[in-house]
C-alpha positions in Angstrom: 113.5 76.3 118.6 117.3 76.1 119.8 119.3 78.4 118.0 122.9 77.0 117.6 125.9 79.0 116.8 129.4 76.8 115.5 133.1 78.8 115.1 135.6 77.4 113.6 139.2 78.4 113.0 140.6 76.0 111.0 140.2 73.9 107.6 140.2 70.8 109.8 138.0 72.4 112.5 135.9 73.6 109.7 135.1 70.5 108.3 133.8 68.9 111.7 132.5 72.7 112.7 129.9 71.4 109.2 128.8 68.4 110.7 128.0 69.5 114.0 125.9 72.0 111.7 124.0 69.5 109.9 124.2 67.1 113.2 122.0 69.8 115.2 119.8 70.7 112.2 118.8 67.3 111.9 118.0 67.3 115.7 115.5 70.3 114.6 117.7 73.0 115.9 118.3 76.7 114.1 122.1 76.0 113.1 124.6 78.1 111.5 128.3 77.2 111.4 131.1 80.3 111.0 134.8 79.5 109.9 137.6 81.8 109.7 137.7 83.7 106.4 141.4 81.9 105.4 139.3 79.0 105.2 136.7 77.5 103.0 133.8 75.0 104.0 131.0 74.4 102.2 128.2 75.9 104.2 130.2 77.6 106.4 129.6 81.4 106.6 133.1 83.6 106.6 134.3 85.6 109.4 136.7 88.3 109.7 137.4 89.6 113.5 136.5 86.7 115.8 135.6 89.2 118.3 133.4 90.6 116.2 131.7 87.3 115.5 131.7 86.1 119.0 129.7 89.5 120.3 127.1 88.7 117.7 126.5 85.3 118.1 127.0 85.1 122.2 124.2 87.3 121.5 121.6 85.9 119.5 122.4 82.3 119.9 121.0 79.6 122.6 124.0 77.2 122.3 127.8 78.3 121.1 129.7 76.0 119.9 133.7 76.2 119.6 135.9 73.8 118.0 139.4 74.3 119.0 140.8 74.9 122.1 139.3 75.9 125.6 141.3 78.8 125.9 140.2 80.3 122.5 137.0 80.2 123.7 137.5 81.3 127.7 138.6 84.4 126.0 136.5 85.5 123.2 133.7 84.7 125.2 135.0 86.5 128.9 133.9 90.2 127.9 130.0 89.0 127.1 129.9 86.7 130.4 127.1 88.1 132.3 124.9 85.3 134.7 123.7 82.1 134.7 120.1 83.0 133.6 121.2 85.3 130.3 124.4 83.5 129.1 123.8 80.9 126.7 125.6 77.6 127.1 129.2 77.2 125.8 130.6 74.2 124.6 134.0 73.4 123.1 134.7 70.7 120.4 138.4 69.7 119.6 139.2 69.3 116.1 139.6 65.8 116.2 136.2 65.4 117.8 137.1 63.3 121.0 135.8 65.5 123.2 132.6 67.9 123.8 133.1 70.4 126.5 130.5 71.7 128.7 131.9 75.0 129.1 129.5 77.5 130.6 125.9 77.9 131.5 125.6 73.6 131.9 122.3 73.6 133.7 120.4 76.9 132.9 122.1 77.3 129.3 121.5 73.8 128.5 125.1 73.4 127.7 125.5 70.0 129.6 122.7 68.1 127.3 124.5 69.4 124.5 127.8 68.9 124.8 126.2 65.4 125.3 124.3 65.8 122.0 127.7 67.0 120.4 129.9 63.8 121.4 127.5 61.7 119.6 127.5 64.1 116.6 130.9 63.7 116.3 131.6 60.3 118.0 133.2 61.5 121.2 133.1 61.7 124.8 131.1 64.7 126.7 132.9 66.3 129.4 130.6 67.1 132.1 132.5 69.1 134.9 129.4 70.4 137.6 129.3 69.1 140.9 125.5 67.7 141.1 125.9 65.6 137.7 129.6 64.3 138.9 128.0 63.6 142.1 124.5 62.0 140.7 122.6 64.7 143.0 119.5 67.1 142.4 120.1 70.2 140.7 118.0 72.6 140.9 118.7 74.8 138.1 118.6 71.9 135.9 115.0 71.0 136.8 114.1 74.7 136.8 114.9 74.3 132.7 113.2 71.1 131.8 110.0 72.0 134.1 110.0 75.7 132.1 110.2 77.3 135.5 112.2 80.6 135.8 114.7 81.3 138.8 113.5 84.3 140.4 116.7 84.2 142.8 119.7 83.2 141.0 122.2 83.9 144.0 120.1 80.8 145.8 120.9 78.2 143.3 124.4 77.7 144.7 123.6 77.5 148.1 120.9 74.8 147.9 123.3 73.0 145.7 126.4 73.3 148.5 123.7 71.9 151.1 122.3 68.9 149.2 125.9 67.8 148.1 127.2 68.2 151.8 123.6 65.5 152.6 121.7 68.2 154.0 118.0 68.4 153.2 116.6 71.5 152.0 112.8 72.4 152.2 110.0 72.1 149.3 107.2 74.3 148.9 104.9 74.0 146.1 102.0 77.1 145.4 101.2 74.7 142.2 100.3 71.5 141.1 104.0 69.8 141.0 103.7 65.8 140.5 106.4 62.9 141.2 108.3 62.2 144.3 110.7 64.8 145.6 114.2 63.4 145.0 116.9 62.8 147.8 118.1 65.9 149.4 114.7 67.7 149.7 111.5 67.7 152.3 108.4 69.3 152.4 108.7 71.7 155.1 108.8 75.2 154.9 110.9 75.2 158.6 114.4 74.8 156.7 116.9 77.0 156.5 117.2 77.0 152.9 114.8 75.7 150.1 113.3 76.0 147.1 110.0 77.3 146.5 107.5 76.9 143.2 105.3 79.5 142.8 103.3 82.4 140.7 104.7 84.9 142.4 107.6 86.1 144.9 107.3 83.9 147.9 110.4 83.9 150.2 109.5 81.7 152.5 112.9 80.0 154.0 115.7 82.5 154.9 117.4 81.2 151.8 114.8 80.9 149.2 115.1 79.3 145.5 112.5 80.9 144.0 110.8 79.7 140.8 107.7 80.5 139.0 106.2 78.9 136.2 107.1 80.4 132.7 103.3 79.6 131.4 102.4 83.2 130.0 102.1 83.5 126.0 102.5 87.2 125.0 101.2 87.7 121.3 102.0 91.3 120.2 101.1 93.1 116.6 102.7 96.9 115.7 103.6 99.9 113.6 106.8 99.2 111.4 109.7 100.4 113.3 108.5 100.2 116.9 111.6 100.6 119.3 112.4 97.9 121.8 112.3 101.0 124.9 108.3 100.6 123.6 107.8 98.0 123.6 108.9 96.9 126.3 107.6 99.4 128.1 104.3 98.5 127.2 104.8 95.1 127.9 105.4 95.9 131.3 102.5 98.2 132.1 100.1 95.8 131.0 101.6 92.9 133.0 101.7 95.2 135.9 98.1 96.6 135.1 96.7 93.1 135.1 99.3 92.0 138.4 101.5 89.3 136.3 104.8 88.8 137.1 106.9 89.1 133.7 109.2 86.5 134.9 106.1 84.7 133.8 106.6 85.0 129.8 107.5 82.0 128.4 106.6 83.1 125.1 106.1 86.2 122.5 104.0 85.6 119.5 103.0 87.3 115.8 102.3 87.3 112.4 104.6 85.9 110.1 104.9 90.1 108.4 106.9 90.7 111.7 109.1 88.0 112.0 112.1 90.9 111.5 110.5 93.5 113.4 113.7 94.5 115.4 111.7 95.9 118.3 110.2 92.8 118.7 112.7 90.5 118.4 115.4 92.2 120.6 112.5 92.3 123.3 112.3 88.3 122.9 115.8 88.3 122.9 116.4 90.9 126.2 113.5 88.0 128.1 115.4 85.1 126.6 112.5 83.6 125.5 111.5 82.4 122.0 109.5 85.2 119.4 107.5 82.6 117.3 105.4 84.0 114.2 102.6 82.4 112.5 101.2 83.0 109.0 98.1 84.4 108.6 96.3 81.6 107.1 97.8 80.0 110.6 96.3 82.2 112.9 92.8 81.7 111.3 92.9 78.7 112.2 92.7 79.8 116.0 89.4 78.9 117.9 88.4 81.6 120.3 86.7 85.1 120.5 88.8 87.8 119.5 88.7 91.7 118.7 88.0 91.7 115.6 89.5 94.7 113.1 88.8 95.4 109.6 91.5 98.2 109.6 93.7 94.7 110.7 92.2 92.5 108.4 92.7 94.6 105.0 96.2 95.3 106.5 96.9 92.0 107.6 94.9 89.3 105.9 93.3 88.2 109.6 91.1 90.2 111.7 93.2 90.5 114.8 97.1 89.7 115.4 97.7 89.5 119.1 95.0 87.4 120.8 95.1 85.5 117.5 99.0 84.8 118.2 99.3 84.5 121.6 95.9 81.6 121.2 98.2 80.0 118.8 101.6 80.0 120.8 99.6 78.9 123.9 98.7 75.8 121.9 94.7 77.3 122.6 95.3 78.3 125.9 93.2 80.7 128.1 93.0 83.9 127.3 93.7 86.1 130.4 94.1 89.8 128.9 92.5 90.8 126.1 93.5 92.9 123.3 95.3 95.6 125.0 96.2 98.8 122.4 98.7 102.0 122.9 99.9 104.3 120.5 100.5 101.6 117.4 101.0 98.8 119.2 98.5 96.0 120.7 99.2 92.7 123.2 96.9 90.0 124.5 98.0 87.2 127.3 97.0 83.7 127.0 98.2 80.9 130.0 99.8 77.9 128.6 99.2 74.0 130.4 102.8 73.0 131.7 103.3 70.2 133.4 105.8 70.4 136.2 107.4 66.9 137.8 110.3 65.2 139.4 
């Protein structure tokens, strides 16, 4: 689920900062809308320092919205700026709601599709300033996002972009099933210069190489209250590694609904910038497979087994590929997800 963020400043701004609230709940986002405290909105939760605000909501938000001016927002937002694949997209709404700007992050933070999904909110126009959509060309990092596909080497994107928007053609080289035509500016040659390749691990195979790799891993995790993030992850890792999966992989970390505010867990979600989904127990007996079952768990928990239970759920019953894995009070399982990957 999209998690929006909306600042507002003013009484005015606050008022339309509301309705892009309810505009993007309605779309089946996580919205929250924040207005200065000298105001008052209905629904609108009070801030005091906007720096403050901005450093915890650049954080844990997908999309952040402003409404007010540009410049507000180029510089409460400048000190948390980090890249394209960890920044969340930044739009900016004026108060009068004629325009939605696509700010930062367009492609890779999704803040071009919803600055889009803002001007009809609000009854404006989206502003839409990157090159390939002005110029009706392939983008790579945007296809990357809609095809769930992570971008292994970031510094690429711009380079295959420069190349298709000065009509050169860039090479195409799929290690998995891609389907649909490939659009104008790339061939299927690995004898390119540049290009972009799709596969399940690190293949460099043009000088410049896009890499991508599907993000079809499900990680369901169950542990002790007040398991750091350094563990974690940590553990995360050596299991990946153990069982040679790529982590770029994770699309996905799953558990039970009891750990939905395990901080460990969800600042690991958060650090991968992928979603942390949790499922009641009565949910994840519902799961069809064969899993370790515990009755230490089960009396515990209320189900027999939290990770492979989880990560079968998230994975929408997918295959299982590691099997409950435990270390020192924590446990993980892997299950592969079915994406689908076109043009």
């Amino acid at each position: 689920m999209t998690k929006v963020g909306v600042l507002a400043f003013t009484q005015k701004g606050g008022l339309l900062g509301r309705v892009l609230v309810d505009g993007f709940a309605a779309m089946g986002c996580e919205a929250e809308g924040y207005l200065s405290e000298r105001h008052h909105v209905e629904g609108m939760h009070s801030f005091g320092e906007l720096d403050q605000i901005v450093r915890t909501v650049f954080a844990d938000r997908n999309i952040l919205v402003f409404v007010g001016a540009c410049g507000i927002a180029v510089r409460a937002i400048a000190p948390y700026i980090k890249q394209k694949t960890q920044d969340p997209g930044v739009i900016v709404v004026d108060e009068c709601g004629t325009y939605a700007v696509s700010l930062l992050s367009g492609h890779i933070g999704k803040a071009n599709a919803f600055a889009e999904h803002a001007a009809r909110i609000v009854g404006g126009e989206a502003v839409i300033t990157t090159a390939t959509d002005r110029n009706g060309v392939f983008a790579v990092d945007e296809w990357a996002v809609d095809n769930s596909l992570r971008i292994l080497t970031t510094s690429a994107v711009k380079e295959i972009s420069s190349r298709i928007l000065a009509g050169e053609t860039v090479g195409f080289y799929a290690a998995v099933p891609v389907e649909g035509p490939l659009p104008g500016g790339l061939a299927q040659t690995t004898e390119a210069e540049a290009g972009i390749v799709v596969s399940k691990r690190r293949e460099m195979r043009f000088p410049i190489t896009c890499c991508l790799t599907p993000m079809d891993l499900v990680a369901g995790m169950g542990c002790k209250k007040g398991k750091t993030f350094r563990e974690l992850d940590a553990f995360l890792r050596r299991v990946f590694v153990k069982n040679a999966l790529m982590p770029e992989r994770l699309g996905k970390l799953c558990s039970i609904s009891d750990k939905a505010e395990e901080e460990g867990l969800k600042k690991l979600a958060q650090t991968m910038r992928i979603p942390f989904e949790t499922y009641t127990a009565k949910a994840l007996l519902q799961a069809k497979d064969h899993f370790a079952a515990s009755d230490f768990v089960e009396k515990q928990m209320g189900v027999d087994n939290v990770c492979e239970r989880s990560a079968c759920v998230g994975s929408g019953g997918g295959r299982k590929l590691v099997g409950k894995q435990a270390f020192d009070g924590m446990t993980i399982a892997v299950y592969q997800r079915k994406i689908k990957i076109s043009f």
